[in-house]
N, C-alpha and C positions, 0 to 999 in steps of 0.2 A: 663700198668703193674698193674696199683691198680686194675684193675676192675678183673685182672684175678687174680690176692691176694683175692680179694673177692668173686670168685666163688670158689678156693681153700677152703678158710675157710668156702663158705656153705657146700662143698662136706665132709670137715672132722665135722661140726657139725652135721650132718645127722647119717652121720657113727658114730662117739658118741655117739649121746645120744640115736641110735635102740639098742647102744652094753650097756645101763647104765653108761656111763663112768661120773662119779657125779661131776666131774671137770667142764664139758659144761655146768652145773649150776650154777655154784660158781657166786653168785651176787659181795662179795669185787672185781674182776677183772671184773666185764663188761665193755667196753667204749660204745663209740658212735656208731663206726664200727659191735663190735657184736650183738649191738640191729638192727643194720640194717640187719643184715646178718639172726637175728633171724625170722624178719617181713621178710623176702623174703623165709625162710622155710615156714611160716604158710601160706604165700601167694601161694607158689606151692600146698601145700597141698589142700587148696581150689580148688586152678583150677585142680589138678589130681582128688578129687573127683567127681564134675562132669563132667570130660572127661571119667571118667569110669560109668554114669550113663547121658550118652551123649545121648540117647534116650531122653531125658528131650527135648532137642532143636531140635531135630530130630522133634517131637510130635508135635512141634508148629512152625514148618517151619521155622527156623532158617536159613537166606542167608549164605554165609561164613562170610561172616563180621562179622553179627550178631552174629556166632558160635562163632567167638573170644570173640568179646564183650562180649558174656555168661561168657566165661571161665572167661578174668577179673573180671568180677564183682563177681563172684564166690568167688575168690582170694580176692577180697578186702570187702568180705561180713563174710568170715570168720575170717579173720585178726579184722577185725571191733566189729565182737560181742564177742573177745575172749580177746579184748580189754577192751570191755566194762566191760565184766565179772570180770576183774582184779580191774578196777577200781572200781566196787562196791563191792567187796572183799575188799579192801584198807580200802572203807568209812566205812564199819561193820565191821573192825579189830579197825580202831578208833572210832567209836561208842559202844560196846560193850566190848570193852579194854584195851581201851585207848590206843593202841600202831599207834602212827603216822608215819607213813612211804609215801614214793615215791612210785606210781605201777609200775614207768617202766621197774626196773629190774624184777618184778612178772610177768608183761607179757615179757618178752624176755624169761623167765623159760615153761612159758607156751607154746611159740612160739616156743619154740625149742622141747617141748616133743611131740608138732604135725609130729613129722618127720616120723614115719608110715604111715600117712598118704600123705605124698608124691605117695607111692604106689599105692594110693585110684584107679588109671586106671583102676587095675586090675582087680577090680569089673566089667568090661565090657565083660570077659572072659563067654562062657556060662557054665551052671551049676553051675561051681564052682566057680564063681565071687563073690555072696550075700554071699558064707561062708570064701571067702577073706577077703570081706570088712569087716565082722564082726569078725576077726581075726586081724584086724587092728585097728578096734576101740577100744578093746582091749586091743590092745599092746599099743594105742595110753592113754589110761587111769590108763595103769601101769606107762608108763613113765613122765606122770602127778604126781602122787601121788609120785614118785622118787624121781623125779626134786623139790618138792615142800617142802616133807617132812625131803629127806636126802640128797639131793644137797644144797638147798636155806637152810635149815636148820629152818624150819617154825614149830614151836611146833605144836603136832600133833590134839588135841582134838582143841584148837582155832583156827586153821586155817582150819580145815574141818568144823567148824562152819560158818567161814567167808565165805569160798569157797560155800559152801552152801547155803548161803544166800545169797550171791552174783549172783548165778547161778538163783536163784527163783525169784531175784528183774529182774534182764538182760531178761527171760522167761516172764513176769509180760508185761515189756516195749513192747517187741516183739509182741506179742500177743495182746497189747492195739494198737500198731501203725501199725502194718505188715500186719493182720488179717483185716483189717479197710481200708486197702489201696486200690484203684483202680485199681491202675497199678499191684498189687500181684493178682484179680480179673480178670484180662482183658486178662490172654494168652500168654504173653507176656515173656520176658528174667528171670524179677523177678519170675514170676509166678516157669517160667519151672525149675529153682534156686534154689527156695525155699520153693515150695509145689509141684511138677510135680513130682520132682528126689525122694521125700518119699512115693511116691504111690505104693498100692501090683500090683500086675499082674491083679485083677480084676479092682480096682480104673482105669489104665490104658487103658484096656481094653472099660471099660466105657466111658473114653475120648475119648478115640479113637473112639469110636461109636457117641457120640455127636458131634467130629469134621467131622464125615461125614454126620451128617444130617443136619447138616449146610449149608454143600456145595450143 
């Protein structure tokens, strides 16, 4: 019975906060329950995007197994750095203005505005998939800026500073630890996760070429 109380409440925070309902913000009422429920939208969200840019594993021979296993990590790659994001949002709101706070109702804010992207599949549509997805991300950084600025009720010039900085330190890390990495290098789940699925049609193309003259 709980479990299905807790897909209830993902299906009506999804519907929320795509329709702005600024309530499915409100940090004074979060508990335990809706930051879970929130970490299991940003989790789908991941795995819908690259189930809709599933070429990614396709490209680098993915078994089924492996094809799940993409999609999790997917899931818990996005959850992770949107995490991370919050948290160093938190540290340059108390560094630069002294306001000390918790991040974890900031990220359950943010994990819930990812709910457009639940959709992200649809990008595997042809044609009109790429102007999906970017009709999504979109919608996905309006309801960021909703949730943060008139839901959570975060003043607006210093929290788009924090958020900002936060987002440029999280980018920083990334790029010193990911960029560096062998296993992001070698072809593999990460690879196809997290540089594969941002390639044009030419980048792709090119792959594709190198992966047959390999063979």
């Amino acid at each position: 019975m709980e479990w299905f109380e807790i897909i209830t409440q993902l299906r009506d925070m999804i519907g929320r906060a795509l329709w702005f309902d600024h309530t499915v913000y409100n940090t004074a009422i979060m508990d335990d329950r809706t930051r879970l429920v929130s970490t299991m939208v940003v989790f789908l969200a991941g795995v819908s995007l690259l189930l809709g840019q599933c070429f990614a594993l396709f490209l680098v021979a993915a078994s089924p197994a492996g094809f799940v296993l993409g999609l999790i990590f997917s899931g818990f790659s996005l959850t992770l750095r949107l995490g991370l994001w919050m948290i160093c949002s938190v540290f340059f709101a108390s560094l630069l203005f002294g306001v000390v706070t918790t991040p974890w109702n900031f990220m359950s804010v943010i994990f819930v505005a990812t709910a457009p992207l639940v959709f992200g599949f649809l990008a595997v549509l042809p044609s009109i998939g790429v102007v999906i997805l970017y009709i999504l991300y979109a919608w996905t950084c309006l309801t960021m800026m909703y949730g943060l600025f008139y839901g959570a009720q975060v003043p607006f010039l210093p929290g788009a500073v924090c958020m900002l900085s936060g987002w440029i330190a999280v980018s920083l890390l990334e790029r010193l630890f990911f960029t560096r990495s062998k296993t992001a290098k070698s072809g593999g789940f990460l690879f196809a996760s997290r540089q594969l699925s941002r390639f044009t049609s030419d980048q792709v193309l090119e792959f594709v070429k190198q992966k047959v003259r390999r063979r």
